[in-house]
N, C-alpha and C positions, 0 to 999 in steps of 0.2 A: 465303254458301253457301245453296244451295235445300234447303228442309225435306225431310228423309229419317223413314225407322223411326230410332227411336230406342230398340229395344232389341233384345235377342235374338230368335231366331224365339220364337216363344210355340208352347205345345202346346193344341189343342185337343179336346176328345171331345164324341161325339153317343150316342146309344142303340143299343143295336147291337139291340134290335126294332123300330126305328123303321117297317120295310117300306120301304112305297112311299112316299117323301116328297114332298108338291106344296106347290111354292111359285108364287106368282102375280105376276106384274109386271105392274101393272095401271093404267089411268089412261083419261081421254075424253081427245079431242082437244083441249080446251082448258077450265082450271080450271071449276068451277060457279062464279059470280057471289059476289064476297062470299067464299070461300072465301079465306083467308090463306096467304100465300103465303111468308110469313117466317119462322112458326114464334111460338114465344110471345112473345119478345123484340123481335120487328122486323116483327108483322101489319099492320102500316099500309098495306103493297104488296103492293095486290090484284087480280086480273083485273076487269074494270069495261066493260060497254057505256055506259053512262051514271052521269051525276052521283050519282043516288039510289042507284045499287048502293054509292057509298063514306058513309064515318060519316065526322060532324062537318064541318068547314071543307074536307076532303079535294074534290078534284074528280079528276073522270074525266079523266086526259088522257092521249092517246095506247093507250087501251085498259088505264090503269091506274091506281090508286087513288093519287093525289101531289096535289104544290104548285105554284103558279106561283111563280117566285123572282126576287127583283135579287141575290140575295146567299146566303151558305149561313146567315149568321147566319136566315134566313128558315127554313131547314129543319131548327133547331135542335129543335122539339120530333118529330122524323120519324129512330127511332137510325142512325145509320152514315151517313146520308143527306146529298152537296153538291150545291150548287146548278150542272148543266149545263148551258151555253147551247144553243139553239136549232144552232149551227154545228157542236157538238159531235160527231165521228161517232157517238155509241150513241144520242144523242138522232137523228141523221139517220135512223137505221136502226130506232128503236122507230118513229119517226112519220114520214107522210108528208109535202110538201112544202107541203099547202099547211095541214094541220091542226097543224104542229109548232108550239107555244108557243115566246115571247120565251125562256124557260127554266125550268126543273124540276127537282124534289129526284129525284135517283138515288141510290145508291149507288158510288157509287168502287170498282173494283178493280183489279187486285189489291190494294190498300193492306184492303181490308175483303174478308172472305167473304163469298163469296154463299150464303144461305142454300137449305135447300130451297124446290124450283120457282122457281128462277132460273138462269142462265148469265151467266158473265162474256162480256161480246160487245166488243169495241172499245172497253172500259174502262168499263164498266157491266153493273150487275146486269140482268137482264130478266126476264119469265114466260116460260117455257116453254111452248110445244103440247108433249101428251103419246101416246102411242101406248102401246097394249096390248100384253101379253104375258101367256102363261101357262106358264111353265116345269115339269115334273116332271122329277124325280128316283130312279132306281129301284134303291135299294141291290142289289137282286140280281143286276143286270146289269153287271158287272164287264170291265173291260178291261185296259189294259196298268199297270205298276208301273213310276213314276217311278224314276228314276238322279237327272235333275235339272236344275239350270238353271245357268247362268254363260256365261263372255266368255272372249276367248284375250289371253293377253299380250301378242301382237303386236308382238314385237321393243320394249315401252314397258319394260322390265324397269330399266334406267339410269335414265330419266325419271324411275322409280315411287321406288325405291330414295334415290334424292338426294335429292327432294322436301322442299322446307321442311318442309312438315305431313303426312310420308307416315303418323303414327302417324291421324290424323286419316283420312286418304285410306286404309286398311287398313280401320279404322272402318267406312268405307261401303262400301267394297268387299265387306269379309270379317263384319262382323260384324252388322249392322244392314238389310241388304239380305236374306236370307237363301240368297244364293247357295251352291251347292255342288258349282261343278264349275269347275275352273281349265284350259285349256286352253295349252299351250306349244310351242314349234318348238324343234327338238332345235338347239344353235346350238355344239354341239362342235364344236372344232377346239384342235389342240395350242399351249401358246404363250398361248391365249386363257381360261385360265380364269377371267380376276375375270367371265365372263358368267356361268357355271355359278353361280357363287357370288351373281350378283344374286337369279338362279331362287330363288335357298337360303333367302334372306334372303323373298321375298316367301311362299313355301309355309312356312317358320317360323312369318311371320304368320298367315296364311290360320289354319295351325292351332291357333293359339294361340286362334283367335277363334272358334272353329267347332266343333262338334260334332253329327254327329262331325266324323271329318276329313274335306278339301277331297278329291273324286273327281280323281283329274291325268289329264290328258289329254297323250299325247305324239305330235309329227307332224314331219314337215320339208316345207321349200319346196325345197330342192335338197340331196343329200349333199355334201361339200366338193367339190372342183375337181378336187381328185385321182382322183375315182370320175367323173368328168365326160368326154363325148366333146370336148367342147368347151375346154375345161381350165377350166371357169369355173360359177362358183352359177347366175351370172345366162344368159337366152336371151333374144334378140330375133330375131324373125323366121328361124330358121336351125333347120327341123325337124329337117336331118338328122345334126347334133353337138348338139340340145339333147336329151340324152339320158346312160345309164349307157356308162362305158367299157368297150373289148373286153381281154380276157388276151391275151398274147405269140400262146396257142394261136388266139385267131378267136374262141373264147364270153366274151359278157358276163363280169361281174366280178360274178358273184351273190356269192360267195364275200368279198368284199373289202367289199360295200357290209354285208353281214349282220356283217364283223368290225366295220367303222367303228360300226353301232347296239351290238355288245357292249360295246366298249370307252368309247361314249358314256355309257350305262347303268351302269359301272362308276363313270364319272367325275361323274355326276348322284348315285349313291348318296351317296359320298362328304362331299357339300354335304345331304345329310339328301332328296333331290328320287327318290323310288319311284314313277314313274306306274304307274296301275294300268291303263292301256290305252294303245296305240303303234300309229301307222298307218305303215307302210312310206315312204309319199310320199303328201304332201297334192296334189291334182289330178294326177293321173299321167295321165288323156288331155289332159292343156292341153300348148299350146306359144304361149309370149306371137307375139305379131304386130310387127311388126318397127318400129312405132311405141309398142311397151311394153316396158321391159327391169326383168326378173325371177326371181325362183328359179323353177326348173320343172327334171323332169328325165322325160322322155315313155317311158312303157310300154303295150305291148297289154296286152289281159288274158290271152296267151297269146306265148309267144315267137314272132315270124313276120314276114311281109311286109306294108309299108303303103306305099299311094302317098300322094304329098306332095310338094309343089310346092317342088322347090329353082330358086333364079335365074330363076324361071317358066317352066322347064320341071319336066314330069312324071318322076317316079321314085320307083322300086319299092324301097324300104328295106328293110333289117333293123332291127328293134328288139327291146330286151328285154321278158319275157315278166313280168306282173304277178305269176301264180302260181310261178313258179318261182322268184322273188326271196322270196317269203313260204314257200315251202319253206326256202330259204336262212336266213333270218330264224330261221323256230325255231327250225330246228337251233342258231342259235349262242346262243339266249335259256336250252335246257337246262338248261345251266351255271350260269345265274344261280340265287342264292339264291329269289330274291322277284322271278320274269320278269315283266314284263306280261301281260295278254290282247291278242290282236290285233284291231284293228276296219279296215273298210276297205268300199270304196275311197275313200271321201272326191273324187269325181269333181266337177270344175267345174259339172255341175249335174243336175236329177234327172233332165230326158230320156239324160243320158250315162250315169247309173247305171244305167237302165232295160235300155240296150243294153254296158254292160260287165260288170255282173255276170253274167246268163247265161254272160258268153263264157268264165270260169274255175270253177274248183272253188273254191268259200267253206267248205269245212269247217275251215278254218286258223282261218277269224274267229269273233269270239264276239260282234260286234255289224256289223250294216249301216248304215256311216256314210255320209250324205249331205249335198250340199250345195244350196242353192236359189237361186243365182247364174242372172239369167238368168227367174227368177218376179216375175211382178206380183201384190201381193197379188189386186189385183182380178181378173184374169186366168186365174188361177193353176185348171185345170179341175180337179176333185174327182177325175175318174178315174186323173190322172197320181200324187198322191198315193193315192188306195187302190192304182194297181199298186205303189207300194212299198212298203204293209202285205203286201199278196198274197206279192210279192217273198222280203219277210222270211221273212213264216208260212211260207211252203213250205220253208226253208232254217231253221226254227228258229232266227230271230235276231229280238234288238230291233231298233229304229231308233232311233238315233242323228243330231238334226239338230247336226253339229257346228262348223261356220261360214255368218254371212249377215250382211251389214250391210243395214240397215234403216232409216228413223226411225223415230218412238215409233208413231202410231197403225198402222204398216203391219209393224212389227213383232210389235204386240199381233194382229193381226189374223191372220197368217202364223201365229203362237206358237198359237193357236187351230185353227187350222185343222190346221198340222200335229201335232197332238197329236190332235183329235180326226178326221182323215182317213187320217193316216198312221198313229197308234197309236203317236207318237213316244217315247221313255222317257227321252229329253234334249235340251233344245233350248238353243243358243250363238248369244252374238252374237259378230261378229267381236273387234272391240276392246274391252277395260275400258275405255281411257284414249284421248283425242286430245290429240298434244304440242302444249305450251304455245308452240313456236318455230314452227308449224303455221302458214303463211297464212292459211288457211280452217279454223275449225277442223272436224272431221270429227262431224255431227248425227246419224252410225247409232252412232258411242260410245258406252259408256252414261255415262261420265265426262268433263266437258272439263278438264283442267289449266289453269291458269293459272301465273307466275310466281311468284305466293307462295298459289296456291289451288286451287279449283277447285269445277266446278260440276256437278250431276245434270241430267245432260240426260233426254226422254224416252222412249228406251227403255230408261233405268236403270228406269223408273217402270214401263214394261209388260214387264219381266220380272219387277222385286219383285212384281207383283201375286200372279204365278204361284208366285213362289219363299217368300215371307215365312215363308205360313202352310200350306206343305208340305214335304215331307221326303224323302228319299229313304226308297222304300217303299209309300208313299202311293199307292193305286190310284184310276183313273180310272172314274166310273159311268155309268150310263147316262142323258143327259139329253134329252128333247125338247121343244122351245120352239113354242108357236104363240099367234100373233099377230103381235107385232113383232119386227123384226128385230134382235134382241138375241143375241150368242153367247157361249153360255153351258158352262162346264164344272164339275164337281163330284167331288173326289177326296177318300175316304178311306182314314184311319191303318191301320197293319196291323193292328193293334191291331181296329180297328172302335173306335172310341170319339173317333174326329175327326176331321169332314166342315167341308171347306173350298167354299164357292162362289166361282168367277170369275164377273161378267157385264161382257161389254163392248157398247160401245152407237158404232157405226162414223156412223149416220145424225146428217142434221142437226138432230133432232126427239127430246124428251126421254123418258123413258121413267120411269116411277114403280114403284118396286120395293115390291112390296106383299106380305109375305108370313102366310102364314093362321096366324093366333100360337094360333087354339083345333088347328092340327092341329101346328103344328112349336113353335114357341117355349115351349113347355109342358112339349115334351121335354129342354130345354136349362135348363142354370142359369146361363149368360150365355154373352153374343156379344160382339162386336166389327168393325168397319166400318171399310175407308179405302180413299176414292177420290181419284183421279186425273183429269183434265182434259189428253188427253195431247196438246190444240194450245191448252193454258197457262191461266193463272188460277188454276189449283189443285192443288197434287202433296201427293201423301200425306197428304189429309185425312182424321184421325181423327175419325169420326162415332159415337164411342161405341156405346153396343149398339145393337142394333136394335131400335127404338122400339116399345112393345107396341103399337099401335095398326097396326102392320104394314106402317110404306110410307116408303119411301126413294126418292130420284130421282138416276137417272142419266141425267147431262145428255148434248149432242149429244160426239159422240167423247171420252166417258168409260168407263176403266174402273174396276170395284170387285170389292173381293176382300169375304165375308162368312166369317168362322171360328166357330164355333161348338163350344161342349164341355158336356159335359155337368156 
């Protein structure tokens, strides 16, 4: 199993007069001559134009301080260090074609860390080129308050629950990750409740491991079959029954779909499962395409007329009305002891939320859930997330990013962006878990199962960066980066008394995290460090405090979290 936290979230504090805090991520394009590149243990592997920049028998090859070898027994006094041939890919890629040596002492990895200023490249350590930054910090510029971070059950509830090692697999899910927000699909129906009771068993966990407790998140992909125009969960290609059924009288069944969440509500209490938030219908403007078949059940955001291509031809529909279904909804939520909050729309993706939500009254919801289906990180233009801060702020709601499958480094990168673009106060990945009877298994998971295991894939790794060494509560500051392109976020405790830094480093070019220990680390009485390599070689390395001397390196597409308490 790939190395995880291996303990609870940790709390950390800073000074609450700290002010303005600057920290520096600083470094030249490539080492000074001679400069160790190891650390105390493993200086030998140096940046070198020539022979005389290295000590003793050392020669310069390929622009670094090593050995020529027949054998690793040759590189035995060089620590961590075997002997690569010439053919090797990291030796192809350190040296050119016609300067690369017979073979040379590297480092192996991942079987050995790569220390600072180096990267694991195609199975060896290397130096790093470095690029500059200089980040500030401005405690008094305050922004939004974390809710939190987690994954949705995604129908894996059976999977999770059988599980050889589920006490183990809970572990990483609920307690050593620092996640705090479980998200679920309402999956009532009569007849069927050992599902209710899987939900029971994994939120039991969650809470057992967690504090506080796990934030639930509750949504559905279709109401049963019975609330259905079509008599069925699933739609393919068929707009004009993939939707809610009409009464004897002609109107929608607002009334029937709001009893079916009361009575679901009643029957989740029961199994210990109280979400504290419920969306109506997860993507309520989607309708699958007739080569997809899926839960979907299609509303305007007002009751009325839509055209839509039945049998290709054109026609002018009725559908039901988003808002009027969530009128129906509270009504019948009253009654409950301990109702939900309502969040919504939870639309297939942010241009649909941009043009749905105007079109109803939002004062039912207590949060603006979105989804990013449909965004490229890279792509992804800054103005379409600030209209959904705008969006919110105008309507007095958080933003909620509540489903997205991603991988690791493009999830870290999204996670960044929309927390500090949109103002997000939660961000989800789709799946916890990808099943183990899976063909493919599924790399936006943050968990793959296995048969009798399972393994942390990389965006388990760039959302713990976010979640570990934060809390719900925890506000976002105000950060500005100039030099390299590093992005960077900084949230603290309500408290004031513990400040968390994110930096993530997207480029293929390293970056040296340098921070001024006479203006910050003087205010601290320890730190703590672990980074991540989120296209491999290294997850969750703990790097101990942060080295008084002030400089840590984040290699190409690494992220790190830095905690600090006072």
């Amino acid at each position: 199993m790939t190395s995880s936290p291996t303990n609870l979230r940790m709390k950390f504090a800073v000074s609450t007069s700290l002010g303005l805090l600057a920290v520096s991520l600083m470094s030249g394009s490539c080492a000074k001559d001679g400069d160790p590149l190891y650390g105390s243990q493993t200086n030998w592997f140096k940046s070198c134009r020539a022979n005389t920049d290295c000590e003793g028998a050392l020669a310069c090859l390929c622009g670094v301080c090593t050995l020529n070898c027949a054998s690793t027994g040759d590189c035995e006094g060089l620590e961590n260090s075997s002997c690569l041939a010439e053919l090797d890919a990291s030796v192809a890629e350190l040296c050119s074609a016609e300067s690369a040596p017979s073979s040379m002492c590297l480092v192996r990895c991942p079987d050995e860390p790569c220390p600072t200023g180096t990267t694991c490249s195609l199975g060896a350590c290397v130096p790093l080129d470095r690029i500059e930054a200089t980040v500030t910090i401005d405690l008094a510029d305050r922004y939004q308050t974390l809710v939190g971070f987690g994954a949705s059950l995604a129908f894996g509830e059976a999977e999770m629950t059988a599980h050889p090692r589920k006490d183990e697999l809970f572990d990483v899910m609920f307690a050593s990750s620092g996640f705090d927000v479980i998200r679920m699909g309402n999956r009532f129906e009569v007849g069927r409740e050992e599902l209710l009771s899987q939900t029971g068993e994994i939120v039991e966990a969650a809470g057992a491991r967690m504090d506080p407790s796990p934030v639930l998140l509750m949504t559905v992909g279709s109401p049963p079959a019975s609330f259905k125009e079509n008599d069925s969960r699933l739609c393919s290609g068929n707009p004009d029954t993939c939707t809610l059924t009409r009464q004897d009288q002609g109107g929608f069944d607002y009334a029937g779909l709001a009893e079916f969440w009361h009575e679901a509500l009643v029957q989740y209490g029961a199994v210990g499962v109280h979400p504290n938030y419920l969306s109506l219908q997860n993507n309520p403007d989607w309708v699958p395409s007739s080569s997809t078949q899926a839960d979907a059940c299609h509303f305007l955001p007002r009751e009325g007329l839509e055209t839509v291509m039945v049998d290709g031809e054109s026609s002018s529909l009725s559908f039901p009305g988003y808002e009027e279904a969530l009128g129906a909804l509270e009504g019948s939520l009253s009654g409950l002891e301990a109702g939900p909050l309502l969040l919504g729309p939870e639309t297939s993706s942010l241009d649909a939320a941009l043009e749905f939500v105007p079109a109803f009254e939002t004062s039912r919801l207590s949060a603006l859930a979105v989804h990013l289906y449909g965004s490229d990180e890279s792509e992804l233009e800054a103005s379409v997330l600030e209209e959904i801060a705008s969006l919110a702020s105008e309507r007095g709601l958080p933003v909620f990013q509540t489903e997205m499958n991603a991988e690791g480094l493009a999830t870290a990168v999204l996670l960044h962006r929309v927390l500090t673009e949109a103002n997000a106060e939660m961000y989800l990945q789709n799946d916890f878990t990808s099943s183990a009877s899976a063909l493919e298994a599924n790399a936006s998971a943050l968990i793959r199962l296995t048969d009798d295991g399972f393994i942390l894939q990389a965006p388990y790794y760039a959302l713990a960066h976010y979640a570990y060494a934060t809390a719900p509560g925890y506000v976002r500051l105000g950060v500005s980066v100039k030099g390299a392109e590093a992005l960077v976020s900084a949230w603290q405790s309500p408290s004031e008394e513990q400040l968390t830094l994110v930096a993530l480093n997207r480029t293929t070019q390293a970056i040296r995290l340098r921070l001024d220990s006479d203006a910050l680390l003087a205010e601290f009485d320890s730190s703590e460090v672990w980074r991540t390599n989120l296209n491999g070689g290294e997850s969750w390395a703990n790097l101990g405090e942060f080295p008084s001397e002030g400089s840590l390196e984040l290699p190409p597409t690494s992220i790190m979290t830095v905690s600090l308490k006072k």
